[in-house]
C-alpha positions in Angstrom: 19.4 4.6 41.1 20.6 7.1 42.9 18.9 9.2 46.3 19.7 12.6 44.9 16.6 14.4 43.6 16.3 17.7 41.3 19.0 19.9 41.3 21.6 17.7 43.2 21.5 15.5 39.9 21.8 18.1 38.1 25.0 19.5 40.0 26.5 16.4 39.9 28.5 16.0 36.8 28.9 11.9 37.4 25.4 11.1 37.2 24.1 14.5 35.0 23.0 13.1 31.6 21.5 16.2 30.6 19.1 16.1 27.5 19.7 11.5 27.5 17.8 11.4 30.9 14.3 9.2 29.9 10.9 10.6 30.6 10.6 7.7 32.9 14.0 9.0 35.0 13.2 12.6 34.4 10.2 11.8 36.9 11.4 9.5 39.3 14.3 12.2 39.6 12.3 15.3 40.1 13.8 16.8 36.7 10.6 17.1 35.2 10.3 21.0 34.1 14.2 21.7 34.7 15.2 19.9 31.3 14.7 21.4 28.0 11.4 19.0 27.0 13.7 17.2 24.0 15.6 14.0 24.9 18.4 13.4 23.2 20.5 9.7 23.7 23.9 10.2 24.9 25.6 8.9 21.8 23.9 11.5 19.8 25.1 13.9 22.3 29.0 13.0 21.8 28.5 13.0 17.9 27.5 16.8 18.4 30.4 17.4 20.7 33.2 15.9 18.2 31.6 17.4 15.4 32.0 20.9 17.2 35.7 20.1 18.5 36.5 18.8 14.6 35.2 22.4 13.7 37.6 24.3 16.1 40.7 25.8 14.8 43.9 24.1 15.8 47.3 25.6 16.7 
């Protein structure tokens, strides 16, 4: 687990799981209140991504 707290986890694009973090990580990370109340597991997340690139005109 890592030392940084709150918005450094946030800021920090390597470790930032956005909407996948756990209740249980959202509090022993201080996120509790700066994350949109849903959690959403990282899988799910890249299924929404590729659906949205797929949807994109090509050139």
């Amino acid at each position: 687990m890592t030392k940084k707290r709150n918005f450094e986890v946030l800021n920090d694009g390597a470790i930032n799981k956005a909407v996948a973090f756990t209740k249980k990580e959202r509090e022993e990370l201080g996120l509790r209140g700066l994350l949109p109340y849903l959690v959403a597991p990282e899988e799910l997340q890249v299924k929404r991504v590729m659906n949205a690139l797929r949807r994109m005109a090509s050139d």
